[in-house]
C-alpha positions in Angstrom: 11.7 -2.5 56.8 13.3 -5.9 55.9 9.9 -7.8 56.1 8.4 -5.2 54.2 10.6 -5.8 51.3 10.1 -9.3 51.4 6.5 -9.1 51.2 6.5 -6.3 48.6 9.1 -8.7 46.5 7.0 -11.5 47.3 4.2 -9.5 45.7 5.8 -8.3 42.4 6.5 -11.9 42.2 3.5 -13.4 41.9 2.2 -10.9 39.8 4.4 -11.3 37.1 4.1 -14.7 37.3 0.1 -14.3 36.9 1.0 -11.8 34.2 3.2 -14.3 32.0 1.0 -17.5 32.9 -1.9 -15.1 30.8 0.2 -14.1 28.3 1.5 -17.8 27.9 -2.3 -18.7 27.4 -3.3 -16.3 25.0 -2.9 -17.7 21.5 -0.4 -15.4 19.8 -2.8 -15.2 16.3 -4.9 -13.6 17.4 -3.0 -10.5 18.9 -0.8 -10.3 15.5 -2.4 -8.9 12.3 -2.4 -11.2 9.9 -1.5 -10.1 6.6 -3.3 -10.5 3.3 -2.7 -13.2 0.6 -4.5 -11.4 -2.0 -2.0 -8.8 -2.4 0.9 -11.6 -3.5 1.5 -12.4 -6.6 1.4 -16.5 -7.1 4.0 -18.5 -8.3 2.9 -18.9 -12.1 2.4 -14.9 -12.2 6.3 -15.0 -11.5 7.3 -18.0 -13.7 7.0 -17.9 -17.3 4.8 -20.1 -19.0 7.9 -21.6 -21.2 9.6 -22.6 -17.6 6.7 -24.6 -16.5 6.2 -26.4 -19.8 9.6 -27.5 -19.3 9.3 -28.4 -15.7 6.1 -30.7 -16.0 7.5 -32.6 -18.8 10.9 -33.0 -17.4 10.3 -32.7 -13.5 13.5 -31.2 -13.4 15.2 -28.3 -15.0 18.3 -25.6 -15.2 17.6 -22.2 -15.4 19.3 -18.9 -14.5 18.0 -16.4 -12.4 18.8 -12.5 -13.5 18.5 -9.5 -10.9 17.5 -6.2 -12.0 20.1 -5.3 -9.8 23.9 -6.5 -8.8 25.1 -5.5 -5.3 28.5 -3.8 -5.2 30.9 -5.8 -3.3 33.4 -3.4 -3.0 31.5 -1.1 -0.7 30.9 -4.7 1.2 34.5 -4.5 2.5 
């Protein structure tokens, strides 16, 4: 029974390591779905056209950023 176990564990073994050497080979784009860019809105969608001015004159600017939302902190605790 003892060398049976050994060879059964000596089979398992090289299995998976068949099994991850393939799956280590496989490029991983092309088993995950890749998502469309269409959908997303671009960056001057999002950005008024005011902010931009501003930014390619001055290269930099200050602006603030308001959320249609706030986030109760209390409940946080």
């Amino acid at each position: 029974m003892n060398k049976h176990y050994k060879f059964v564990l000596q089979v398992f073994s090289f299995m998976m390591i068949i099994l991850l050497m393939g799956l280590s080979v496989i490029p991983t784009h092309s088993i995950a779905q890749q998502s469309s860019t269409d959908t997303l809105p671009t960056y001057k969608e999002k950005i008024s056209n005011r902010l931009l001015n501003q930014f390619t004159k001055k290269n930099e600017i200050s602006f603030l950023i308001k959320f249609s939302e706030q986030t109760n902190t209390k409940k946080l605790h």
